[in-house]
C-alpha positions in Angstrom: 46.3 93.5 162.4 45.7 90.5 164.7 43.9 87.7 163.5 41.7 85.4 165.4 41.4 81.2 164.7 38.8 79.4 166.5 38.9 75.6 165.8 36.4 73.0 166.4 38.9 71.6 169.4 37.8 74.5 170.8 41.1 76.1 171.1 41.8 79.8 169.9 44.5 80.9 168.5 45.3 84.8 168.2 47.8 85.8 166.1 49.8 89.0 165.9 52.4 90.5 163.7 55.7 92.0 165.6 54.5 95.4 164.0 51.0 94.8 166.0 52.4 93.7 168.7 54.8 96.2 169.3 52.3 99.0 168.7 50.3 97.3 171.4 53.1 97.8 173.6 53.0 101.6 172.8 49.5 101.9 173.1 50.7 100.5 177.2 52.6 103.3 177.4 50.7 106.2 175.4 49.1 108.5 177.7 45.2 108.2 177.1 45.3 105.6 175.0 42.3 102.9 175.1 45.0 100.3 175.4 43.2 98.4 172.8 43.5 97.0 168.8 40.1 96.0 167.2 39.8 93.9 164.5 37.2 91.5 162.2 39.7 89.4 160.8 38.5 86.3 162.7 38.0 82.7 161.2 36.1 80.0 162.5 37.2 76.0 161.3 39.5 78.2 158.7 36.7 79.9 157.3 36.7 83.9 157.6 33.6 84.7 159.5 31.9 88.2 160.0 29.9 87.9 163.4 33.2 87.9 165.7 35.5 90.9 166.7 38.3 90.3 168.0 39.6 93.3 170.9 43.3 92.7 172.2 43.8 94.9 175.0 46.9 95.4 177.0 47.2 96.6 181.2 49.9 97.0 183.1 51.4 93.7 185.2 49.7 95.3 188.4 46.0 95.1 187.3 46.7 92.3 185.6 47.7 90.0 188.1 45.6 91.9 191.0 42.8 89.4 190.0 44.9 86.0 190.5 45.7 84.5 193.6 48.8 83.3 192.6 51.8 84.9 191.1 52.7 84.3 187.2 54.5 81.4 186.9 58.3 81.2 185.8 59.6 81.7 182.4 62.7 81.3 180.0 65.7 83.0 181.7 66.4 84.5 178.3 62.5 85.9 177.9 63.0 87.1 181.8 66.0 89.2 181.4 64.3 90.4 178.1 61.2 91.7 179.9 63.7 93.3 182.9 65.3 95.1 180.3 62.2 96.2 178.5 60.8 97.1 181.6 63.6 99.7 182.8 62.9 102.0 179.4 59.9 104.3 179.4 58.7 104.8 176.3 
């Protein structure tokens, strides 16, 4: 499952496996599907901590970006052309 790093810089660090993250991807295309993973393993300054839970959901690009007020901003060519092709199969 994911787990969740919070460090005293303040920064957070969520980290998934390509096994979570691809069944995240299915859960984006899985009719009914609470487009979500849960989990508690979360650690704060590198110590596992129980009062955090982490919730990774997933939406499509369209409600994501429905909220900004600008567009996403450019990536890799490679990672591009990745997400194109990803994009013309349905799951």
């Amino acid at each position: 499952m994911a787990r969740l790093d919070l460090d005293l810089d303040r920064r957070v660090t969520v980290t998934l496996s390509r096994r979570n993250l691809l069944a995240l991807l299915h859960k984006l295309y899985w009719p009914g599907s609470e487009r979500e993973i849960w989990n508690t393993d979360c650690y704060r300054d590198r110590k596992p901590v129980s009062d955090l839970l982490l919730i990774l959901r997933c939406e499509e690009d369209e409600e994501h970006y429905a909220r900004r007020t600008a567009p996403p901003g450019p990536m890799h060519p490679a990672s591009e052309a990745f997400i194109e092709k990803l994009g013309e199969t349905r799951w």
